[in-house]
C-alpha positions in Angstrom: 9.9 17.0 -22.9 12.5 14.7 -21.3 13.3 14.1 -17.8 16.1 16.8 -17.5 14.2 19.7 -19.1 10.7 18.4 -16.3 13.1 19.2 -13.6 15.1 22.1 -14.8 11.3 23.6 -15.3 9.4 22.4 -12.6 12.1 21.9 -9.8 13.2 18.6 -8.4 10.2 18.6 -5.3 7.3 19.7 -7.3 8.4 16.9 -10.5 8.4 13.9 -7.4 4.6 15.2 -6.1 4.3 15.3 -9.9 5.2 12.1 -10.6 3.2 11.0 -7.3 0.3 12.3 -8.6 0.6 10.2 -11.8 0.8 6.9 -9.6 -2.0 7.9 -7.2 -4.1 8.2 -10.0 -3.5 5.2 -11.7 -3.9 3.5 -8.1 -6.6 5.2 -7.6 -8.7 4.4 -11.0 -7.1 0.8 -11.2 -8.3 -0.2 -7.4 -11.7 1.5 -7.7 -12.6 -0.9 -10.6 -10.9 -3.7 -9.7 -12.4 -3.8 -5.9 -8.9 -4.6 -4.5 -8.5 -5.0 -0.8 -6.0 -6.5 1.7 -9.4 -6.4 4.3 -11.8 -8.4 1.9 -9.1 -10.8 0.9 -8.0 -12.0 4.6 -11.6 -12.3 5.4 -12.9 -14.3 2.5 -9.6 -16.6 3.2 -10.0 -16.8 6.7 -13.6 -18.3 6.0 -12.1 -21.2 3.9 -12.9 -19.7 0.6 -10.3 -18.7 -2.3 -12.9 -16.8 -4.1 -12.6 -13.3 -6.1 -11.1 -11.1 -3.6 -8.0 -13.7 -3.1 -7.9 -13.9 -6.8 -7.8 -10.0 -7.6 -5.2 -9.7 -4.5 -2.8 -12.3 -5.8 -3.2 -10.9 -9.6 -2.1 -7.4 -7.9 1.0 -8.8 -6.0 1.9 -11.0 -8.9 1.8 -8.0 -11.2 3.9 -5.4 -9.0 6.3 -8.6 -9.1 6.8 -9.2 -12.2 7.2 -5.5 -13.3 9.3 -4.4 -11.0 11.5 -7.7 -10.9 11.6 -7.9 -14.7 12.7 -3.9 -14.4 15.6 -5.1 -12.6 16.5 -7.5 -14.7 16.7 -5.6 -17.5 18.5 -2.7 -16.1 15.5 -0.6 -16.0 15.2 -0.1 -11.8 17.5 -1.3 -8.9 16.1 -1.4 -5.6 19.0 -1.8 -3.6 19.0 2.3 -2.7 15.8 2.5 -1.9 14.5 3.9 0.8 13.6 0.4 2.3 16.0 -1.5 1.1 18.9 1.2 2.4 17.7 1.5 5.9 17.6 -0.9 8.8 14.6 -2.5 8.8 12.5 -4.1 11.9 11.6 -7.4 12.7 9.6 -6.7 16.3 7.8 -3.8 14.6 6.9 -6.0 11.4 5.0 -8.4 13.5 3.7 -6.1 16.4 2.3 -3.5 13.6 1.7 -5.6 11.3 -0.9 -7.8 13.8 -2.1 -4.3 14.4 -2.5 -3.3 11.0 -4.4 -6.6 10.4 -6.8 -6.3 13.5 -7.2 -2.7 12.3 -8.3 -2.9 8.3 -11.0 -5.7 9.4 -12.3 -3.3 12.5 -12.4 -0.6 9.7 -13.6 -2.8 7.2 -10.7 -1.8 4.9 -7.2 -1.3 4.9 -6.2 2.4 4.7 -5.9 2.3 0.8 -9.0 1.1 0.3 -10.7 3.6 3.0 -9.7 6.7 0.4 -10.3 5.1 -2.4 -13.9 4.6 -1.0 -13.7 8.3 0.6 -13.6 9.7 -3.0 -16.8 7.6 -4.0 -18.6 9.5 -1.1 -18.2 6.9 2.0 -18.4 9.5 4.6 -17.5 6.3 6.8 -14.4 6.2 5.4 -13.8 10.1 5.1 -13.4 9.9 9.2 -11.8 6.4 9.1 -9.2 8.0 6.8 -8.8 11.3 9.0 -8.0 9.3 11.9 -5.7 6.8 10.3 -3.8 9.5 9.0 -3.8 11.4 12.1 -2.4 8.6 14.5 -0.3 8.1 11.9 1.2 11.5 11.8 1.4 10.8 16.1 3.4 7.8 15.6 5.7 9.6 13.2 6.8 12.8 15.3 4.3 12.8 17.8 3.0 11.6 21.5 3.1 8.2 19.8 6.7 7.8 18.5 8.7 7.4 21.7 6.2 4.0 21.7 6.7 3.2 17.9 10.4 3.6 18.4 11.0 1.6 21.7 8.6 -1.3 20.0 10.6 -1.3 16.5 14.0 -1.4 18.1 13.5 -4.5 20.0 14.8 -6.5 16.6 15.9 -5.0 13.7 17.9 -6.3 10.9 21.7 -6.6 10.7 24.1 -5.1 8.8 22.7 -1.6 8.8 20.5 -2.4 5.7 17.0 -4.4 5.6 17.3 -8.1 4.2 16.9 -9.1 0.4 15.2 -12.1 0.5 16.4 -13.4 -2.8 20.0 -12.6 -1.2 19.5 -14.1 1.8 18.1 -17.1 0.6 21.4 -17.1 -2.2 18.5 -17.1 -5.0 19.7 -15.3 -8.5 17.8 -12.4 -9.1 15.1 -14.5 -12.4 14.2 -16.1 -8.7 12.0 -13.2 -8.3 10.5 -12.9 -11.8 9.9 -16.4 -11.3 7.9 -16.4 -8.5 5.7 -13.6 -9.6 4.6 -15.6 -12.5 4.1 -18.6 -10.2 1.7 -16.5 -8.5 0.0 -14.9 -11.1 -0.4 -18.2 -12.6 -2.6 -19.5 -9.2 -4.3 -16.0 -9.3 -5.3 -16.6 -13.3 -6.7 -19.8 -12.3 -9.0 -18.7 -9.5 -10.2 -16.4 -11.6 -11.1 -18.0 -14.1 -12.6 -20.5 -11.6 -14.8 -17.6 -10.3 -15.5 -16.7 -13.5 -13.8 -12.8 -13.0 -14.8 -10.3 -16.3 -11.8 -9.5 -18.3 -12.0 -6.0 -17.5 -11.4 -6.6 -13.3 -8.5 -8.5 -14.4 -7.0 -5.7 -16.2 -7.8 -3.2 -13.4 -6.2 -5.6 -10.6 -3.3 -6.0 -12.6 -3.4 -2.1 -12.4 -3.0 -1.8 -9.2 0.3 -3.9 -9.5 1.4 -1.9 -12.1 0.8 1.6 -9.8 3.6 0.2 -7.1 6.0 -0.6 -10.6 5.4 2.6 -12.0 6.0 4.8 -9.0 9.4 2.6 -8.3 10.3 3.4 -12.1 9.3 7.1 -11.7 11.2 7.9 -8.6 14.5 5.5 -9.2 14.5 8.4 -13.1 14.2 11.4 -11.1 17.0 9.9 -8.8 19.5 9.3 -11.6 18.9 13.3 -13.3 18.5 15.0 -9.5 21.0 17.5 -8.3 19.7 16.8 -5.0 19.4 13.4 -3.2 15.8 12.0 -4.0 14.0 9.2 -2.3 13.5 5.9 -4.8 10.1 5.0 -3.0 6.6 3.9 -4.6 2.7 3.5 -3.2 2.0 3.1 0.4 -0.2 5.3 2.7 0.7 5.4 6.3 3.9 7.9 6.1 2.0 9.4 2.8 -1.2 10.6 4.9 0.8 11.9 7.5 2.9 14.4 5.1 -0.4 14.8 3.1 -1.8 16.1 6.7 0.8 18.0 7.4 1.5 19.6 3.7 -2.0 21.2 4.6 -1.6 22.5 7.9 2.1 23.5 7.7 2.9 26.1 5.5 6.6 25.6 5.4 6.0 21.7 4.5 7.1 21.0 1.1 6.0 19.1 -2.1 7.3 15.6 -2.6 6.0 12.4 -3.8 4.4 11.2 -0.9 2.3 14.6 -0.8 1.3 14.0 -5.0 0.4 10.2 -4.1 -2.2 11.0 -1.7 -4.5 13.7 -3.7 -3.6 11.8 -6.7 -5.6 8.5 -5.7 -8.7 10.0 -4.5 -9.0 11.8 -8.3 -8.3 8.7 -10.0 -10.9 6.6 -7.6 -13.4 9.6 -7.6 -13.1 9.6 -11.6 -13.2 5.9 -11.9 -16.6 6.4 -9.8 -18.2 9.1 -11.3 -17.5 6.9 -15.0 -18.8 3.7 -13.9 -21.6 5.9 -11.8 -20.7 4.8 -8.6 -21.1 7.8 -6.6 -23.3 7.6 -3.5 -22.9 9.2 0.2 -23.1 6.3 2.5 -22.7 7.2 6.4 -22.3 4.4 9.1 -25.5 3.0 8.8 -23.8 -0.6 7.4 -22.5 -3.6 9.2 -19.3 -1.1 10.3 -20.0 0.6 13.6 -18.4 3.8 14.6 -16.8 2.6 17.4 -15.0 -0.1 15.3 -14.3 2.2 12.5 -12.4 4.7 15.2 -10.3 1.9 16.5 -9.8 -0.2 13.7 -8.5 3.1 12.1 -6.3 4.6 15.1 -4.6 0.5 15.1 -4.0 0.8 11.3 -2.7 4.0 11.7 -0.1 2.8 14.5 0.7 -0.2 13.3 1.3 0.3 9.6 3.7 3.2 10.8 5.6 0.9 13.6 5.4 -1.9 10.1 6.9 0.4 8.1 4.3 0.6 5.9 0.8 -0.5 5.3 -1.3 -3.4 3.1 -0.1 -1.8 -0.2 3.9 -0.2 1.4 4.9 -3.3 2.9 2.4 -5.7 1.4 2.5 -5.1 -2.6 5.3 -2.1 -2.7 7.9 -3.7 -0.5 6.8 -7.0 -1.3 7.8 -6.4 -5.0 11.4 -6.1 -4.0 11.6 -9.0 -2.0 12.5 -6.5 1.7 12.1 -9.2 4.4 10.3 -6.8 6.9 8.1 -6.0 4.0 7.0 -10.1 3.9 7.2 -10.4 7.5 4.8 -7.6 7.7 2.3 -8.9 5.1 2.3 -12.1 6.6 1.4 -10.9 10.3 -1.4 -8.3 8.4 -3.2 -11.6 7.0 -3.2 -12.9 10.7 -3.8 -10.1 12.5 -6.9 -9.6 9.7 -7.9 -13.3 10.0 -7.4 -13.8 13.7 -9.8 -10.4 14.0 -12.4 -11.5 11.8 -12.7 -15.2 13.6 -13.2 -13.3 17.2 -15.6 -11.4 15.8 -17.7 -14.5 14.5 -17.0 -14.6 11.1 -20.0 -12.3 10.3 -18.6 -8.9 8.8 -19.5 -8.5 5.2 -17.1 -7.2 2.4 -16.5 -3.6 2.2 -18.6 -2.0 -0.1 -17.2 -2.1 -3.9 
């Protein structure tokens, strides 16, 4: 069945929550295996080591590079209408939430995809981490939050009415971008090999990359065949948990991607699991304290909305297509992670795998 005859059978909404559901659950099975995690990469950097979870990080953001750059290239994807690239974008509320966002996925101890990744293994921690992160989020969109997230994101914001391309701005060609992505997964190949990663973890964490390419790929299709106007957008969770909330407690929401993404990640992470018999109910009797978890949740949920999106929206999906709030934001999570785990001594363990 092509493209044209999915929509004209299924409708244009419920194909997009279709075609989210396909990228959750390659996420979801690709990031279970592979361990990824913003949270455990920051704090294994910030303690002067470049060990596995750097190497599987950069061998994710290399990956969503190179597919979805090499896409462009070939006429395959074009980024310029998406939903990040054809809206202002904001400077003040890249570094104020993504400092936030940072603070929060080490208070957590993970970033918000990894939290429902390890909700569907049966981390009841990260069951109420996840319901709070995606219920600030939701008050940050439309609620008691957002006259905050608003004021704080309009204090600098791009010009031009569009966010920046970095390869643009920077008068790069557009093989800049491929190039760099293989740059990068040449430095991740070689700290894995130096930390002697299984073949099969490489595959997974190049999985993960492949997730944000794919959903870019699906959604920029629909696009092209829709009657209606459809948004070209790909992996992230703050907005995503929010409609995902919302989907279930409003009964006139409506089916899109971001409401196929969410569902779609905990199957493929709860599958993953349940093959490589990882199941297990694990409350908050680690190294995470409630207390922590609460807030570290409530700042990721603030923050990656006022960032415009979270370690995988801004940091792999909008980092794949070179959006300069997108890289700003990344930047200020890695601080905001390191800076967190350093006042906190240094002495939080890795989330559990």
């Amino acid at each position: 069945m092509d493209l044209i005859a999915l929509v004209e059978r299924l409708g244009e909404n419920p194909t997009a929550a279709l075609f989210g559901l396909l990228t959750g659950t390659v996420f979801g099975i690709a990031a279970q295996r592979s361990r990824f995690c913003l949270r455990a990469a920051t704090v294994e950097f910030a303690r002067g080591a470049m060990k596995d979870k750097v190497a599987v990080w950069l061998l994710t953001f290399s990956t969503a590079l190179v597919w979805v750059q090499g896409a462009q290239l070939l006429g395959f994807f074009d980024a310029s209408n998406a939903r990040m690239m054809a809206v202002p974008g904001s400077w003040s509320g890249a570094i104020i939430g993504g400092l936030l966002f940072g603070a929060g996925m080490v208070l957590a101890n993970g970033c918000s995809g990894r939290l429902l990744v390890l909700a569907a293994t049966g981390n009841l921690r990260s069951v109420i981490s996840g319901m709070i992160f995606a219920v600030v989020a939701q008050m940050s969109l439309s609620g008691i939050l957002s006259p905050w997230r608003d004021k704080l994101a309009a204090l600098w914001v791009t010009s031009g009415g569009r966010n920046m391309d970095l390869l643009a701005a920077a008068h790069l060609p557009q093989e800049a971008g491929l190039v760099i992505g293989l740059i990068i997964a040449a430095i991740a190949l070689e700290l894995s090999r130096r930390n002697r990663i299984g073949f099969s973890r490489l595959v997974f964490a190049s999985g993960v990359g492949f997730a944000v390419a794919l959903g870019w790929g699906l959604t920029y299709a629909l696009s092209n065949v829709a009657f209606d106007p459809v948004q070209i957008e790909s992996a992230t969770f703050t907005g995503p948990s929010a409609h995902t909330l919302m989907f279930f407690l409003d009964r006139g929401a409506v089916l899109e991607f971001d409401v196929g993404l969410v569902p779609g990640v905990f199957i493929g992470a709860f599958l993953a699991a349940a093959w490589g018999r990882e199941l297990k109910f694990q409350g908050f009797d680690g190294p995470t304290p409630l207390r922590n978890a609460m807030i570290g949740a409530a700042l990721m949920g603030f923050g990656g909305m006022l960032a415009g999106g979270c370690a995988i929206g801004a940091g792999v999906t909008g980092g794949s297509i070179f959006a300069g709030t997108a890289w700003l934001a990344l930047f200020c999570m890695w601080i905001g992670g390191m800076t967190m785990d350093v006042l906190m001594g240094g002495r939080r363990q890795c989330a559990p795998a």
